[in-house]
C-alpha positions as CSV (number, residue, x, y, z in Angstrom):
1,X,18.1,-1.9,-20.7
2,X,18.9,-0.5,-23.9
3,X,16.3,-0.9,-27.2
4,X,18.2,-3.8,-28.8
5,X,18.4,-5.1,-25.4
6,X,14.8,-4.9,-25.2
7,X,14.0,-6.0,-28.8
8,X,16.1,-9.3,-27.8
9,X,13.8,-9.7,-24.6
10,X,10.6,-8.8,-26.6
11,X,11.3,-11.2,-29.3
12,X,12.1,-14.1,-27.2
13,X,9.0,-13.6,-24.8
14,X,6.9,-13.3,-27.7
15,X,8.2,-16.1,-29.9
16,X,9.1,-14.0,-32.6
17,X,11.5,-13.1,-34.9
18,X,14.2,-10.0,-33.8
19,X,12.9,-8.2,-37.1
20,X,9.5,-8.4,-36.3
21,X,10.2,-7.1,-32.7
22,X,12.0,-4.5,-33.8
23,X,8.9,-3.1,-36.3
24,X,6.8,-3.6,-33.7
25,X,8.8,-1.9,-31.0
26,X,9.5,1.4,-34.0
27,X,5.8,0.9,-34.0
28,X,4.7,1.5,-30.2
29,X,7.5,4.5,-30.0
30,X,6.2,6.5,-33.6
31,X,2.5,6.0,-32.2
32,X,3.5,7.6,-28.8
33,X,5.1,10.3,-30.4
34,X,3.0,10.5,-33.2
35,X,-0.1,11.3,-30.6
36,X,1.8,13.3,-28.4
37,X,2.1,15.3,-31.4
38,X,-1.1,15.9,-32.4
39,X,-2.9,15.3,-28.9
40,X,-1.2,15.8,-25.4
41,X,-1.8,12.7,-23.9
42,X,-1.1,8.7,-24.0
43,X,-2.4,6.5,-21.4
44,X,-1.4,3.0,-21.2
45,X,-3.5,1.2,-17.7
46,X,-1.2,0.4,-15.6
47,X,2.1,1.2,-17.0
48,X,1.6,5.2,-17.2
49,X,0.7,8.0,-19.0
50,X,2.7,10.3,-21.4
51,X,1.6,13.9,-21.8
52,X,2.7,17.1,-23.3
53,X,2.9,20.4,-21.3
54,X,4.1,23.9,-22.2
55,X,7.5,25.2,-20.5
56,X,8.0,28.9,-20.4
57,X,10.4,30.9,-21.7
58,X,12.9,32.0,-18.8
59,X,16.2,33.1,-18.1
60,X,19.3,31.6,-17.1
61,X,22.5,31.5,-17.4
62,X,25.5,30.1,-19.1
63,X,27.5,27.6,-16.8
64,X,31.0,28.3,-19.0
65,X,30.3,32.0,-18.4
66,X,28.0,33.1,-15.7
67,X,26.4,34.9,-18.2
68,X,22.3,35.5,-18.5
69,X,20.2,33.9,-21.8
70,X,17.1,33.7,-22.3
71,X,15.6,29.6,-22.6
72,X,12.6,30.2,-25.1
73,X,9.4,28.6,-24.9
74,X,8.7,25.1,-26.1
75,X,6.9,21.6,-25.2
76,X,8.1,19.4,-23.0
77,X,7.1,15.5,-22.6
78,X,6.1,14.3,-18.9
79,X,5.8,10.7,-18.1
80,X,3.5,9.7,-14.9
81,X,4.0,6.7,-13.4
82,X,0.9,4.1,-13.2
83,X,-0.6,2.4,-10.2
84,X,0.9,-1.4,-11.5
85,X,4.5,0.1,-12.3
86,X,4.9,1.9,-8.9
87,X,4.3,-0.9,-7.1
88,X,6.3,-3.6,-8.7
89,X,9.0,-1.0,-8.8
């Protein structure tokens, strides 16, 4: 399932219009990402929970070329799966 795809699904469960299920859809993914940025974690019961952790820099190399670079630093998003999801999945 694809966004649209689920902006279809959301707005025909919900009863709504597609524009309003797209604003709200923009909505749930800018707050995510919005407190991910600021904070480093987003829990929603039974679904999962978002958080932020810190990767460090490493080497490795160039698949086209064999040869070594250094991968900097940087912030990476994890997702872990909730108690609800796992199941029905």
């Amino acid at each position: 399932m694809n966004r649209n795809e689920l902006i279809k699904q959301m707005a025909k469960d919900a009863g709504i219009s597609n524009h309003a299920a797209r604003k709200a859809v923009r909505s749930i993914i800018d707050g995510i990402t919005g407190t991910l940025a600021i904070e480093n974690k987003v829990s929603l019961s039974g679904f999962g929970t978002f958080s932020t952790s810190r990767r460090k820099a490493h080497m490795g190399r160039n698949p086209m070329t064999g040869e070594p670079i250094r991968i900097a630093a940087r912030n990476v998003v994890r997702f872990k799966v909730g108690k609800k999801l796992r199941e029905s999945v």
